[in-house]
C-alpha distance (Angstrom), angle and dihedral (degrees) to the residues before:
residue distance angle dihedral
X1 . . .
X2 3.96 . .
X3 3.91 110.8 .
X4 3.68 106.1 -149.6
X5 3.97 131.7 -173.7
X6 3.85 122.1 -160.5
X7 3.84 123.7 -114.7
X8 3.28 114.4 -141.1
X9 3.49 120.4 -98.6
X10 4.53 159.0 141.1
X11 3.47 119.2 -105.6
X12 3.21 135.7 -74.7
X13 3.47 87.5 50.6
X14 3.70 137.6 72.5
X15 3.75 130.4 -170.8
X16 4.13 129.5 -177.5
X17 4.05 122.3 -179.2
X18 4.13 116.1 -148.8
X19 3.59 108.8 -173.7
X20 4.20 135.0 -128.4
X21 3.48 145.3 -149.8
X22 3.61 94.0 -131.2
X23 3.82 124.8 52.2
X24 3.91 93.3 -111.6
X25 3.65 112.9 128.0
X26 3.68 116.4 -156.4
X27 3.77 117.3 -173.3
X28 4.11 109.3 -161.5
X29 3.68 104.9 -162.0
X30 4.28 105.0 -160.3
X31 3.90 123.3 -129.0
X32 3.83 125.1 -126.9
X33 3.89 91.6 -73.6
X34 4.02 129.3 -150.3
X35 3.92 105.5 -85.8
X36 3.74 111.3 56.0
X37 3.77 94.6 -160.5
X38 4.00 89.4 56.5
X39 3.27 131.6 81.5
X40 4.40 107.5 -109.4
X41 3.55 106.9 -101.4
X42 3.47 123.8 -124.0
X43 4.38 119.6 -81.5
X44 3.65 137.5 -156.1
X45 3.75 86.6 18.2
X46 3.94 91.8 149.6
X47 3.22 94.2 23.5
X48 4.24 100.3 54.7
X49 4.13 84.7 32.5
X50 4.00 90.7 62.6
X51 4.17 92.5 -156.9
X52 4.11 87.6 -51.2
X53 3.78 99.2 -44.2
X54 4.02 98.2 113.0
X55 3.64 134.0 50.7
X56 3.94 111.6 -125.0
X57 3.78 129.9 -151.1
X58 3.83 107.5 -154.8
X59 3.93 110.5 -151.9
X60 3.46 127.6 -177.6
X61 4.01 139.6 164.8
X62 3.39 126.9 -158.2
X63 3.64 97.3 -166.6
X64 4.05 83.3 60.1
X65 4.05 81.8 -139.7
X66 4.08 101.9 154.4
X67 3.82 87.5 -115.5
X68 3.62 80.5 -65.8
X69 4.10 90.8 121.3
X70 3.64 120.2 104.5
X71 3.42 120.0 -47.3
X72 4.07 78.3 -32.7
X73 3.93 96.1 137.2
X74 3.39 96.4 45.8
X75 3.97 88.3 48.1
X76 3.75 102.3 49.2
X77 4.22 86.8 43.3
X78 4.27 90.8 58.3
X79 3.95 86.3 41.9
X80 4.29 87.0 60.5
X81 3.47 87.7 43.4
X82 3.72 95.8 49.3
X83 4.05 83.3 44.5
X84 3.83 95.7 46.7
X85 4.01 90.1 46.6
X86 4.05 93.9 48.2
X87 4.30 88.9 51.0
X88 3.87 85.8 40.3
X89 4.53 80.3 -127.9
X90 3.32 114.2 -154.1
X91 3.55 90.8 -167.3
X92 4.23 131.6 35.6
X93 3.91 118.2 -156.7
X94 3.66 132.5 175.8
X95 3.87 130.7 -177.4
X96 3.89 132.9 170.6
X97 3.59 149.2 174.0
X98 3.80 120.0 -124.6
X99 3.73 112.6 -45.0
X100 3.78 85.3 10.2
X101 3.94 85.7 57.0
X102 3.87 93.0 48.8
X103 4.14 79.7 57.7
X104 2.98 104.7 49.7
X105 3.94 97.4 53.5
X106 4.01 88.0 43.7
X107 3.94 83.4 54.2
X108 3.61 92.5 49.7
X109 4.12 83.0 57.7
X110 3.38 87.6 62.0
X111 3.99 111.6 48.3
X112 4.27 132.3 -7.4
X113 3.64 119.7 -57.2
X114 3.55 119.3 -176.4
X115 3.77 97.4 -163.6
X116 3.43 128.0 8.7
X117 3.94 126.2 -173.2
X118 3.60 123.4 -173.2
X119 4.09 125.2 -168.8
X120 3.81 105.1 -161.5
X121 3.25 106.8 -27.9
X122 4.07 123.4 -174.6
X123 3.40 107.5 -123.1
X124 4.29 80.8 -149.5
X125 3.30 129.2 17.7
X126 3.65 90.4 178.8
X127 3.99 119.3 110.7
X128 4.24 111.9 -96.8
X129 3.70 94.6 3.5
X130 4.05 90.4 93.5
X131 3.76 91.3 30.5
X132 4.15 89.8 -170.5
X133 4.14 89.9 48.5
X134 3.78 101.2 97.8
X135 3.97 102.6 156.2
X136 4.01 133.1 101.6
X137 3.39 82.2 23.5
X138 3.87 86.6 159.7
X139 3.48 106.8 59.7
X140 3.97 87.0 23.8
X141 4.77 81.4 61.5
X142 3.65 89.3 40.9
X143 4.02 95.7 67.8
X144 3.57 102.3 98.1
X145 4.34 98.5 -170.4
X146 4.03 123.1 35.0
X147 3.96 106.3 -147.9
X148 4.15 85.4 154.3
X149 3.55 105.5 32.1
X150 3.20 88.9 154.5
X151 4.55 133.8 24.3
X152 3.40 93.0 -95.6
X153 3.99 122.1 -121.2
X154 3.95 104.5 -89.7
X155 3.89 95.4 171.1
X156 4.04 91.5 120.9
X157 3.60 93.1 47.4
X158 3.52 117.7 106.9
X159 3.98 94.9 -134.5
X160 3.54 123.4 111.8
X161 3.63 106.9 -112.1
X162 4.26 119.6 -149.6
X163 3.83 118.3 178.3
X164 3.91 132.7 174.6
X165 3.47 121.4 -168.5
X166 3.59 127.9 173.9
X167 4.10 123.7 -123.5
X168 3.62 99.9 -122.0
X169 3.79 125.4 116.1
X170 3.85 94.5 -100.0
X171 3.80 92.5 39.7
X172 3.88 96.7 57.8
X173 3.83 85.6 40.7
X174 3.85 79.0 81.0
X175 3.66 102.1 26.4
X176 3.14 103.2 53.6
X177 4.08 89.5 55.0
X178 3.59 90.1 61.6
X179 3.82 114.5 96.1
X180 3.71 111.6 -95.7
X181 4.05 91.8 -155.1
X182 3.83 103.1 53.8
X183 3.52 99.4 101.4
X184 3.98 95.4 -108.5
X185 3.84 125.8 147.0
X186 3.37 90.1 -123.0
X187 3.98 120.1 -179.6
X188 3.62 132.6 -156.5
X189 3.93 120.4 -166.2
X190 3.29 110.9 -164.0
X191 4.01 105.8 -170.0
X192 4.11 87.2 48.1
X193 3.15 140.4 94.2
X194 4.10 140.7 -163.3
X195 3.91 84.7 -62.3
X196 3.48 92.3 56.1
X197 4.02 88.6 117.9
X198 3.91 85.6 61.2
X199 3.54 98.7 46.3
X200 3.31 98.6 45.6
X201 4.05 88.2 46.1
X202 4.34 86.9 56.5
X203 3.42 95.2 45.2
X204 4.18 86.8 47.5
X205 3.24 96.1 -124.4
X206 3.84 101.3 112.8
X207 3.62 100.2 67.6
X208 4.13 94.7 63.7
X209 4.07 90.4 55.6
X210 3.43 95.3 47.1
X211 3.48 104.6 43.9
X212 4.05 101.7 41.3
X213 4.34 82.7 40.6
X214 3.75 78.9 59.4
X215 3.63 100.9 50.7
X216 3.17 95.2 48.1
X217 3.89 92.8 -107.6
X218 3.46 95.4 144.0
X219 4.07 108.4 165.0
X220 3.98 84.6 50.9
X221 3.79 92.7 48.3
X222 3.66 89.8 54.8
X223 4.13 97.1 47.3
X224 4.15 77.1 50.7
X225 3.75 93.8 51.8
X226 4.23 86.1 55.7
X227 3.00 93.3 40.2
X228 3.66 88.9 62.9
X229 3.77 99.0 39.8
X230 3.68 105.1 -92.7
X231 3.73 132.9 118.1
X232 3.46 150.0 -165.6
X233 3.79 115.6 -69.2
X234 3.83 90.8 -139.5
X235 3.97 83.9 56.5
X236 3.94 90.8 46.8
X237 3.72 94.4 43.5
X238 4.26 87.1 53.1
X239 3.71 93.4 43.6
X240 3.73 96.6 50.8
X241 3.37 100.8 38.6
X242 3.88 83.7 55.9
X243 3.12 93.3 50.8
X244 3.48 94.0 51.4
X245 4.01 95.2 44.4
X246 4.02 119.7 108.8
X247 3.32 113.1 -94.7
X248 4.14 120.3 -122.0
X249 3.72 123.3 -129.8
C-alpha cells in the first residue's frame, strides 16, 4: 500500500507525494484515463515507486489539457522543484503514458530531467497539426490557448530522452514527426498498438524498460526493449523505407 499526501493545489489539477528511501524523484505524469467525468488515476505507481526506493510525484489534470492549461506547465514544473528541494533529490525523473508522455517531455522543456521515458506520446495534441490524429477530440476542442502545440525540440538538453511508440498507423502518425537525429532512444514496436504500455505491462515486460530507462541503465534498457519486441527507430526508419523503395528491374 502507497501512502500518499496531497500537494497543494487549483483545479484542474491534482498532485500527491509518496516518499523513498533514496533521493530519486520520479514524477509520473497520468494519461487521459477511461471515465471522462473522473479525475485520471494515478500510473506507474509500483512501477516509478520501485518497492519504496523512489520518491513519486503524482500529477494529474482533469481538464486532460497536455499541460497546455493556464500557466499549468509552468505550475506543475515549480511544484517538482519545490519536491526535489524538500527531499534534497539528487536525481529528477519523469515517465508517462500517452498524453501523460507528451507532458512529461514538455516538462522536461521547462526545468532538468535526468531521465525521461515516454510511452506513446503525441507529438501534438493540438487539432490539424497531426492531421491523421482524430481521438480525445473532446478534451483535445476544449483547450482554449496552445503554449505547446507541439513536444518541443529537447535535442540540446542534457536529459536522457526514452520514447516508445507503437507501429500502427496512428502511432507513427506521431512518431514519425519526432526528429530522428536528436539523440533520443527512441523505440518503434512494430506488432503494437496505442495500448502497447498495457500489453507490454501483462506480458511483464514493461516494468524492466521503465525502471533501468530510469536509472539511467541504458545498455540494459535496450536488451529489455528486444526483448520485448521493439527496435530501434533508426532500424525501423531503414527497414520501412526499404520496404517502401521502388524496386529495379
Amino acid at each position: 500500500m502507497i501512502n500518499l499526501r496531497d500537494i497543494p493545489c487549483e483545479a484542474p489539477l491534482q498532485l500527491s507525494f509518496t516518499p523513498g528511501r533514496s533521493k530519486r524523484l520520479v514524477v509520473s505524469l497520468a494519461g487521459v484515463g477511461n471515465n471522462r467525468r473522473q479525475m485520471p488515476p494515478a500510473e506507474f505507481a509500483r512501477t516509478a515507486h520501485w518497492n519504496g526506493e523512489n520518491n513519486v510525484l503524482f500529477v494529474s489534470d482533469l481538464s486532460r489539457s497536455w499541460l497546455n492549461g493556464p500557466g499549468m506547465a509552468q505550475f506543475v514544473a515549480d511544484a517538482v522543484k519545490a519536491v526535489a528541494a524538500e527531499i534534497d533529490a539528487d536525481a529528477i525523473c519523469a515517465v508517462g503514458n500517452s498524453m501523460g508522455g507528451t507532458s512529461a517531455l514538455i516538462l522536461a522543456s521547462l526545468m532538468h530531467i535526468d531521465h525521461v521515458v515516454a510511452i506513446t506520446p503525441q507529438f501534438s495534441a493540438k487539432p490539424g497539426v497531426v492531421p491523421e490524429e482524430t481521438r480525445w477530440m473532446y478534451f483535445r476542442e476544449r483547450v482554449a490557448d496552445w503554449p505547446f502545440p507541439e513536444v518541443p525540440d529537447l535535442r540540446h538538453t542534457d536529459s536522457e530522452i526514452t520514447i516508445l511508440h507503437g507501429g500502427s498507423p496512428d502511432e507513427l502518425a506521431h512518431a514519425l514527426r519526432f526528429p530522428a537525429d536528436a539523440g533520443y532512444w527512441h523505440y518503434i514496436f512494430p506488432n503494437q498498438g496505442h495500448l502497447l504500455a498495457r500489453n507490454l505491462h501483462q506480458e511483464d515486460l514493461l516494468a524492466p524498460i521503465v525502471t533501468l530507462s530510469l536509472l539511467g541503465r541504458t545498455l540494459r534498457a535496450r536488451r529489455a526493449v528486444r526483448l520485448a519486441g521493439g527496435m530501434s527507430r533508426h532500424r525501423f526508419d531503414h527497414l520501412h523505407l526499404s520496404s517502401h523503395s521502388p524496386r529495379r528491374h
